[in-house]
ZAKE-743940 format. One record per atom (N, C-alpha, C, O): x, y, z; residue in one letter. Coordinates in steps of 0.2 Angstrom, whole numbers, plus 5000, padded with zeros to 4 digits. Layout:
XYZa ...
# end
This chain:
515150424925x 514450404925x 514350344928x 514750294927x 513950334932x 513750274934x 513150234931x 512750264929x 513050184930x 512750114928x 512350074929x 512550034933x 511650074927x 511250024929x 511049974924x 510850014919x 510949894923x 510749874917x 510049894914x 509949884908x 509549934918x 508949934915x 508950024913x 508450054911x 509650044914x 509750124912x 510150154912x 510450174917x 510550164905x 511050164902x 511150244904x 510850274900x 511450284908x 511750344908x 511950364901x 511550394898x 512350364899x 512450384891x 512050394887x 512250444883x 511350364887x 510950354882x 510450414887x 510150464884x 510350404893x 509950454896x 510350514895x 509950554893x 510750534896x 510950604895x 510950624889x 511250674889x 510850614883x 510850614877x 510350644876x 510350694873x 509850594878x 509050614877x 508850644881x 508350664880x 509150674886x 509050734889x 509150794886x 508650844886x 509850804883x 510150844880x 509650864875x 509350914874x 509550804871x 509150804866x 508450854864x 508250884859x 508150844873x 507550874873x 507350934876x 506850964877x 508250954877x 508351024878x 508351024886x 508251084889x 508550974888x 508850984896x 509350994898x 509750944897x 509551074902x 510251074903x 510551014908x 510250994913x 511150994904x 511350944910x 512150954912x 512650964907x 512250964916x 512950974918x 513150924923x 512850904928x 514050894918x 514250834919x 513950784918x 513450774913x 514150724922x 513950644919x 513450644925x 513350684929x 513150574922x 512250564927x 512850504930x 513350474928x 512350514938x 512550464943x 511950434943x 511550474944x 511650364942x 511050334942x 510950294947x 511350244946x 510550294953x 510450254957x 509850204957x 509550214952x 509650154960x 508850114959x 508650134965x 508950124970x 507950174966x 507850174972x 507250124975x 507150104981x 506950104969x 506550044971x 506249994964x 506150014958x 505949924965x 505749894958x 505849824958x 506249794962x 505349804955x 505249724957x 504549724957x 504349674954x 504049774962x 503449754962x 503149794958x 502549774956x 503249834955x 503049864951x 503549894946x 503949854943x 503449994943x 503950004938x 504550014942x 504650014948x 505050034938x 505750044941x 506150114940x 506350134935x 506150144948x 506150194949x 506750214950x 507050174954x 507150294947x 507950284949x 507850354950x 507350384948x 508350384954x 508750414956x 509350454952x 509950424953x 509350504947x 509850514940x 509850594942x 509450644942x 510450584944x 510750664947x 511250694942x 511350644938x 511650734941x 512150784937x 512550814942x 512550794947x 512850864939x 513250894944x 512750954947x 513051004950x 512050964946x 511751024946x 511050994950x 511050984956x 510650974947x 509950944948x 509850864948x 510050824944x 509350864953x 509050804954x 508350784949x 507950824948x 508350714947x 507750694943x 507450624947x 507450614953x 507150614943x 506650524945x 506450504937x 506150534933x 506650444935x 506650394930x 506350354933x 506550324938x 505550314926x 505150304931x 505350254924x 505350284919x 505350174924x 504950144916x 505050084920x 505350074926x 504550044913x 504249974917x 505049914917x 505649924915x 504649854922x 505149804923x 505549764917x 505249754912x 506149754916x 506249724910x 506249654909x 506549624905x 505749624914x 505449564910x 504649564915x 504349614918x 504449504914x 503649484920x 503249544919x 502949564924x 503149574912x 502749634911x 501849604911x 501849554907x 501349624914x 500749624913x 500449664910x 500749714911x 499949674907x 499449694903x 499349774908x 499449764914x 499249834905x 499049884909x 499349924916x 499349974918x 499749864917x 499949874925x 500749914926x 501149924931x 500849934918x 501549964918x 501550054915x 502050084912x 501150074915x 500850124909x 500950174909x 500450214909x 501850214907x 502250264908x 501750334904x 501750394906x 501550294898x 501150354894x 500550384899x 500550444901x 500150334902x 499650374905x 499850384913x 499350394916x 500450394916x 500850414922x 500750464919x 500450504923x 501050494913x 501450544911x 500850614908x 500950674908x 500450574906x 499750614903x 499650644908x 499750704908x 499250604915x 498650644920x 499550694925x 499550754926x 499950654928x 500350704928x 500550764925x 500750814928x 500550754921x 500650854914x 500050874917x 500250924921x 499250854917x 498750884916x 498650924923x 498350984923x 499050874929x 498950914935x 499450944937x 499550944943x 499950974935x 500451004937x 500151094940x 500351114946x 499651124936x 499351184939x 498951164943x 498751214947x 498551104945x 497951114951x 498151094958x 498751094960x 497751094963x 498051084971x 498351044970x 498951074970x 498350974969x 498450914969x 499050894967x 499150864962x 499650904972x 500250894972x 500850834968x 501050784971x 501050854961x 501250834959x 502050844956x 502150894952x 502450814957x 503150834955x 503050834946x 502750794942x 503550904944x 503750924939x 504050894935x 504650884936x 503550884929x 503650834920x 504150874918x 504150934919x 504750834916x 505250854914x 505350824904x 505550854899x 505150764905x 505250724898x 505050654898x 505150624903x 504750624894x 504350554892x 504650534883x 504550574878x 505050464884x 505150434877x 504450394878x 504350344882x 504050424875x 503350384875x 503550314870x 503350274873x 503950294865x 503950274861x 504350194863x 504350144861x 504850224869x 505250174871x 505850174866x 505950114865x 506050214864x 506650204858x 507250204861x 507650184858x 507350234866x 507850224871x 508050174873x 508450144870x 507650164878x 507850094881x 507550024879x 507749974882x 507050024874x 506549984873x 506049994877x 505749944877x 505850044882x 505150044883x 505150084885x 505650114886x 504450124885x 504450184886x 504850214894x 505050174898x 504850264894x 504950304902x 504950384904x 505150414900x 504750404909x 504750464911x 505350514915x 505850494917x 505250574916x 505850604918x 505550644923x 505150684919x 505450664929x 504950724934x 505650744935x 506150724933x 505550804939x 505850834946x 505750784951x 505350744951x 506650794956x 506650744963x 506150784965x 506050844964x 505750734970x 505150804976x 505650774982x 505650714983x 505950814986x 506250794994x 505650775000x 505050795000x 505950745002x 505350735009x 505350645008x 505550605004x 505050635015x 505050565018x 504650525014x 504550555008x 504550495014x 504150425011x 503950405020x 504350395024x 503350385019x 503150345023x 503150255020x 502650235016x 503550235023x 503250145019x 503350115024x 502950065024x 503650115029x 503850035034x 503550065041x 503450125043x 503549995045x 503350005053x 503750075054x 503450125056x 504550035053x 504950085058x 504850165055x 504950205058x 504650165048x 504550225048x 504150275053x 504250335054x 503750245055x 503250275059x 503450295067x 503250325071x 503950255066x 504250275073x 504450335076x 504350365081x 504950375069x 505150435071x 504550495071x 504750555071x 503750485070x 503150515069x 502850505075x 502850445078x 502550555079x 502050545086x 501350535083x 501250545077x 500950505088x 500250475087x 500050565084x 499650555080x 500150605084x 499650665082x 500150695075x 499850735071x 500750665074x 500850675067x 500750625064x 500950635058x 500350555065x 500150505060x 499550505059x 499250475055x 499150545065x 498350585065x 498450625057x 498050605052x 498850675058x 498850735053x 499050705047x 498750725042x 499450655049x 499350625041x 499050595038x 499250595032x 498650545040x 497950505037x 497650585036x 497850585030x 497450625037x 497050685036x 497150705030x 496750705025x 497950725031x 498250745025x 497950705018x 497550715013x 498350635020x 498050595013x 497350595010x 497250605004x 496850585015x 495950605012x 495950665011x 495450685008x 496350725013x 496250775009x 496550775002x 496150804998x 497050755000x 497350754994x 497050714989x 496950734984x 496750664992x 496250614989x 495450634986x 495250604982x 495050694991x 494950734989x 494750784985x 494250794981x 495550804985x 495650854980x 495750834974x 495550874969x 496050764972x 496250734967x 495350734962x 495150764956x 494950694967x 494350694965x 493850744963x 493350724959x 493950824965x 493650864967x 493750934957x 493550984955x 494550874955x 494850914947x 494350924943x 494050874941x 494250974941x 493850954933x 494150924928x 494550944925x 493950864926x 494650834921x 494650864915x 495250884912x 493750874910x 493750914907x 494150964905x 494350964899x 494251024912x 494651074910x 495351084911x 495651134910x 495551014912x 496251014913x 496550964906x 497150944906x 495950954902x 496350934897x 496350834896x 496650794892x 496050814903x 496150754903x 495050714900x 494750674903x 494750744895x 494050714893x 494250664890x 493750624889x 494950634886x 494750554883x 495550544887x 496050534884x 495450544893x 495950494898x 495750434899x 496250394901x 495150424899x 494750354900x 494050374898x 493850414894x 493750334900x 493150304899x 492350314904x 492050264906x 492250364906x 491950344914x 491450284916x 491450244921x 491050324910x 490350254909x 490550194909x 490950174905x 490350154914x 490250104916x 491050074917x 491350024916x 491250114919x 492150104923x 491950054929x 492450054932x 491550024932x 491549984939x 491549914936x 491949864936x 490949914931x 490749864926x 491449834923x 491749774925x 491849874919x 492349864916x 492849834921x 493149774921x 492949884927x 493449854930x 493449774934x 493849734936x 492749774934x 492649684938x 492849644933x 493149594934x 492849664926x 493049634920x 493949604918x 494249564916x 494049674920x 494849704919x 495249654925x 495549614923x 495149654930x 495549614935x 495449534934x 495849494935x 494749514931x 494449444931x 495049444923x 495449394923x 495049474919x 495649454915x 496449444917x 496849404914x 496549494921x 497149494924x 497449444928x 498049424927x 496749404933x 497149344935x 497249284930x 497549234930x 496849304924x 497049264921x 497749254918x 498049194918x 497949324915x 498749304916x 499049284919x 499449234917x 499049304927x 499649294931x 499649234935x 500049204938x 498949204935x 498849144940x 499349084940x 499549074934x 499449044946x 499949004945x 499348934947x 499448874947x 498948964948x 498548894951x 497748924950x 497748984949x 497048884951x 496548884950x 496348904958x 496748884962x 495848944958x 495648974966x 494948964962x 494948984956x 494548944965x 493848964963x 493549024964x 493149064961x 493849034970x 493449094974x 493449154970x 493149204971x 494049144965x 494149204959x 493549224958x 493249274959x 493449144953x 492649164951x 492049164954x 491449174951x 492049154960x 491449144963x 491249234965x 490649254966x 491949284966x 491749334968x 491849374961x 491549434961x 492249364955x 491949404949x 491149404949x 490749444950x 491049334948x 490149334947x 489549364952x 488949374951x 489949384959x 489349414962x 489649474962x 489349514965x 490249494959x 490249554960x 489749584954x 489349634955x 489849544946x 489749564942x 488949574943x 488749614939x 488449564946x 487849534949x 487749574951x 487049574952x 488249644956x 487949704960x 488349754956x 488349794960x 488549774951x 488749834948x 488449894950x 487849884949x 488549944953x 488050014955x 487750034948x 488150014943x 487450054948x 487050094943x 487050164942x 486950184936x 487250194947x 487550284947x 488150254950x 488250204953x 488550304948x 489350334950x 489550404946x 489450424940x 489950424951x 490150484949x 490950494946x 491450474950x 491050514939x 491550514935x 492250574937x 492250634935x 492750534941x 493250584941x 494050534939x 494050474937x 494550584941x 495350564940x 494950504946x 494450504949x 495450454945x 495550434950x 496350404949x 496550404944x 496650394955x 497250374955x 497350284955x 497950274952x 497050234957x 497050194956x 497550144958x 497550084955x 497950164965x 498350144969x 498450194974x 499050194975x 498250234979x 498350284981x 498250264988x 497750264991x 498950264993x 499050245000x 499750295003x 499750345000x 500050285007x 500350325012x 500950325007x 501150385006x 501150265004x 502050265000x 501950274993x 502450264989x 501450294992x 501350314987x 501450414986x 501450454982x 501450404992x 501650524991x 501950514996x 502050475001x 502450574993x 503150614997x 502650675001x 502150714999x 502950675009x 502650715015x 503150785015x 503650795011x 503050815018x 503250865018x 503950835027x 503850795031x 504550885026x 504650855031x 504650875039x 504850865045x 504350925036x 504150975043x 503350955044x 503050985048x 503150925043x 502350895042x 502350855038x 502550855032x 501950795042x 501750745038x 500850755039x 500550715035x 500650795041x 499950815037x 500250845031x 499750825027x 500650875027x 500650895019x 500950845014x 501550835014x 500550835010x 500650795005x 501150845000x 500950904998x 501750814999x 501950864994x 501950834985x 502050874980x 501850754985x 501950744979x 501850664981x 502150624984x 501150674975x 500850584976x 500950564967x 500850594962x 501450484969x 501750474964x 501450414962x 500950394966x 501650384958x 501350314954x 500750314953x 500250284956x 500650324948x 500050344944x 499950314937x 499550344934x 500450264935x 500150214931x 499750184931x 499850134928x 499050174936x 498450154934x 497850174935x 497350154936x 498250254934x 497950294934x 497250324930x 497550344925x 496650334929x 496150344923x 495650384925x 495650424931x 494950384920x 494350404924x 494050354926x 494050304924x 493650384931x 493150324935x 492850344941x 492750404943x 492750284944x 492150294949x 492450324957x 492650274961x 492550374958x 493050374965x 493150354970x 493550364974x 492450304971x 492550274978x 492950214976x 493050184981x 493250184971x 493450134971x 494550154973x 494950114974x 494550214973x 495050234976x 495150254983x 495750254986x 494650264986x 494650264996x 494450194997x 494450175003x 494150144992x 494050084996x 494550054996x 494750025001x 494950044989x 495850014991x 496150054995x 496350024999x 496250114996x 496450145001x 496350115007x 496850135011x 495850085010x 495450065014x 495649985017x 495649955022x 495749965009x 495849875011x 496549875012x 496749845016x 497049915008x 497749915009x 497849925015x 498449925016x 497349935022x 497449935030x 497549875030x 498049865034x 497349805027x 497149735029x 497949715031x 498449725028x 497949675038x 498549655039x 498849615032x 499449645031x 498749565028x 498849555023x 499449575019x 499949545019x 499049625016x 499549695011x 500349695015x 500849715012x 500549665022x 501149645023x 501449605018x 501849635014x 501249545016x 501349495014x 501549515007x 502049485004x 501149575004x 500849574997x 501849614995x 502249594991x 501949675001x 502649704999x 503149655000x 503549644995x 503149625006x 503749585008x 504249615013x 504849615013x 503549655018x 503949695025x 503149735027x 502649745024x 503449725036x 502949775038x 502749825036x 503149875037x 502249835035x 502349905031x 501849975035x 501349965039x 501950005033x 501650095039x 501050075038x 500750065042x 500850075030x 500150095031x 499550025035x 498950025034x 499649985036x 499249915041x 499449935049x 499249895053x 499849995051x 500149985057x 499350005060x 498850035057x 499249995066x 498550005070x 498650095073x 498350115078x 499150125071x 499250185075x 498950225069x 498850275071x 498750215065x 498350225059x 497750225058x 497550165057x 497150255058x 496450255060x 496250195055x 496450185049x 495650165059x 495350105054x 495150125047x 494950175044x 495150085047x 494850085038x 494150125037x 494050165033x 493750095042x 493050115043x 493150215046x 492650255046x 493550225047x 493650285050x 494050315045x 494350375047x 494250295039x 494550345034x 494450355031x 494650405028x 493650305029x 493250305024x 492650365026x 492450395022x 492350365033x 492050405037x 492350475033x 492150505028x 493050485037x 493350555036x 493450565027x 493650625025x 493350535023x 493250555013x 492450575013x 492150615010x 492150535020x 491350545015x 491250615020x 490750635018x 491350665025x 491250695029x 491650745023x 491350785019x 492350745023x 492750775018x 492350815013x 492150875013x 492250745008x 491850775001x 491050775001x 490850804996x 490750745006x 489850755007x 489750725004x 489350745000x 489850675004x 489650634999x 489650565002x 490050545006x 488750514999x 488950445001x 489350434998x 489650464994x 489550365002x 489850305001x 489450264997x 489850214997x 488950244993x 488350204990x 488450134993x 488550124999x 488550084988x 488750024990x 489450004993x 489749964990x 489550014999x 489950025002x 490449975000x 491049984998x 490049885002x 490149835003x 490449804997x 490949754996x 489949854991x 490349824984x 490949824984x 491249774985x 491349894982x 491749944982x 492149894986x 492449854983x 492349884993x 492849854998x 492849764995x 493149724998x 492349754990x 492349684987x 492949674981x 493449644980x 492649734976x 493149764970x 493849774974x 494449744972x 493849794977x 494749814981x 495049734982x 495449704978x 494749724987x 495049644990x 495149624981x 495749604978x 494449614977x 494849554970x 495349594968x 495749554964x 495649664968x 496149704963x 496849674968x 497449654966x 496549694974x 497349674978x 497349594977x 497849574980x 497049574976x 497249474977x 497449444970x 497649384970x 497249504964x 497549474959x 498449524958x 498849484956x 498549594960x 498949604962x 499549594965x 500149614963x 499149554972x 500049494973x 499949434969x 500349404971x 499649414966x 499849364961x 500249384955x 500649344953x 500149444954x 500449474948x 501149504952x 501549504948x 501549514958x 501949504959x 502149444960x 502649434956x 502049394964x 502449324962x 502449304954x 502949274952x 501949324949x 502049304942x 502649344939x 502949314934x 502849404942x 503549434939x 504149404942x 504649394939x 504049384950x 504649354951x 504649294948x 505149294945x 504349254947x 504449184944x 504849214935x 505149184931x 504749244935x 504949264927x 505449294927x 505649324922x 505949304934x 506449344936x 506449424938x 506849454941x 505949444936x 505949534938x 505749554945x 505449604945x 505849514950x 505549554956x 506149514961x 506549474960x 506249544966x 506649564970x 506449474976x 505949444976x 507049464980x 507049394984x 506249404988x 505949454990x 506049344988x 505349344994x 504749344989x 504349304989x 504949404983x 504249434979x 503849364977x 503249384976x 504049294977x 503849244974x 503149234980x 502749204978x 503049244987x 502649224993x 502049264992x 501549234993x 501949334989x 501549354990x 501049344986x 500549384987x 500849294981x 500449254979x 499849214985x 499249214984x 500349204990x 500149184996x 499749214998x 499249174999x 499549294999x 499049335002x 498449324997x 497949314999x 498549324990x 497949314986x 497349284989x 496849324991x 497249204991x 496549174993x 496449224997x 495849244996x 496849275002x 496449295009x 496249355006x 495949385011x 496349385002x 496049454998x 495549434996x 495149474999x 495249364991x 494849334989x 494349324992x 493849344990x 494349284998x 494149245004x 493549325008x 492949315010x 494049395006x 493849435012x 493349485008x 493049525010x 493449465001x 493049504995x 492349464996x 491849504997x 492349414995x 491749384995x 491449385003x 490849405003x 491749375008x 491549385014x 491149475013x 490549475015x 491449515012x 491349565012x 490549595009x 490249635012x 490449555003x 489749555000x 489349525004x 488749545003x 489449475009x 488949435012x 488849485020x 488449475025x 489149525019x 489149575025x 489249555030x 488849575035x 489949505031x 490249495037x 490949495040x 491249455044x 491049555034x 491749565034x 491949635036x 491649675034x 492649645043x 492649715044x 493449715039x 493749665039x 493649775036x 494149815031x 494549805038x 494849755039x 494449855043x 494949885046x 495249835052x 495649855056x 
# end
């Protein structure tokens, strides 16, 4: 068996066994990624492939680690369009490892995350696959949550309200220093809240390395994963991060070039077009919406520098605090309506 400190093979095949998963042989456990967010492994047998998913073991933030509710809307969509790898098991309780964690099916297929990935893709398979993604994104939108079982997943009413509230707490935790522009763009966000919105899943971090593509086609989404901030709410606030995560920035925020900022990628103003054409649906306050994004990404890489500073995040992680002002800067710009996303 092999060994990770944050995932004890012995103790995971146990609680496998436990819950009734045939496991044959010892688990070989890999890290496949972690530091900026939860910590994702790689736990094989002599038979079948899995994915173990649980939060950091130190530099933990409030909400932003949330296996239970990964694991909730994941179960709920396992039968609808909306492509997600197969729930195997959840210690909701964390009695294992001391924190909770989940168990899927491996889904095979590329990850899109870096420049170079984009290289082995022609301009008309990263056409296909921006498509792909507002279709998926779509469809995510498009679930009855009701009838799948997710009606006290969240909260819908007044979810934009709340969320300008939720991040203005968040930089509270993690700040390392005083920005004003924090509050100068909480108060005018809180000052435009829309008035209508329409209540669906939303995924709440949803971009290109976020889903496994198919590998004969990168127009198919075969399995869009991280989904710890996940809830109900307003959907446009999930195509508008979608939208700002184009911002050159978002380099800064991972700690590598990353695919989805590369310009061979339709503008942001052009992805957001192809959701509203998609679903027939306005965009309403366009300007709010890409204002709310910018403050969640800028407190976001703050909350990565606050876990490297506490030890949990991988070399470099401590810079991305750096992109914060320019998330800030382009949130307030953006209300003044003289800011382009793409």
């Amino acid at each position: 068996m092999s060994e990770h400190p944050a995932l004890n093979s012995v103790l995971l095949r146990d609680f496998l066994v436990g819950r009734g998963v045939d496991v044959v042989g010892g688990l070989h456990v890999d890290l496949i990624s972690g530091g900026k967010s939860n910590l994702t492994f790689s736990v094989r047998d002599d038979r079948t492939h899995w994915v173990v998913r649980r939060p950091p073991t130190s530099g933990l933030t409030p909400s932003a680690h949330d296996m239970n509710r990964e694991w909730a809307v994941t179960s709920a969509l396992q039968h609808t369009d909306v492509p997600v790898a197969r729930t195997v098991a959840i210690d909701s309780d964390g009695e294992v490892f001391g924190a909770p964690f989940t168990v899927v099916e491996f889904v095979d297929g590329p990850v899109i995350r870096t420049a170079d990935d984009l290289k082995a893709l022609s301009d008309s398979d990263v056409e296909r696959n921006a498509d792909g993604l507002v279709e998926t994104l779509a469809r995510l939108h498009e679930v009855d949550y009701q009838a799948v079982g997710l009606g006290e997943f969240g909260r819908p009413d007044g979810f934009v309200a709340r969320q300008v509230k939720l991040w203005a707490r968040q930089w509270g935790h993690v700040k390392s220093r005083e920005l004003d522009d924090v509050d100068r763009l909480v108060t005018a966000l809180a000052e435009r809240v829309p008035t209508e919105a329409r209540n669906t899943i939303v995924h709440g971090d949803y971009r290109v390395d976020n889903t496994i593509t198919s590998a004969d086609d990168p127009g198919v989404v075969r399995a869009v994963v991280d989904w710890e901030l996940s809830t109900l709410g307003d959907p446009l606030t999930d195509i508008a991060l979608m939208c700002v995560y184009r911002r050159p920035g978002f380099d800064q925020v991972v700690g590598f070039e990353a695919a989805w900022t590369s310009d061979r990628y339709p503008s942001a103003d052009d992805i957001a077009q192809r959701y509203a054409t998609r679903t027939g649906r306005d965009l309403g306050d366009w300007d709010f919406y890409l204002a709310l994004a910018n403050l969640k990404l800028g407190v976001v890489a703050e909350g990565i520098a606050h876990r490297a500073r506490a030890g949990a995040s991988s070399d470099g992680a401590e810079s991305a605090g750096e992109a914060t002002a320019e998330f800030i800067a382009a949130g307030l710009e953006q209300l003044r309506g003289t800011s382009n996303v793409g």
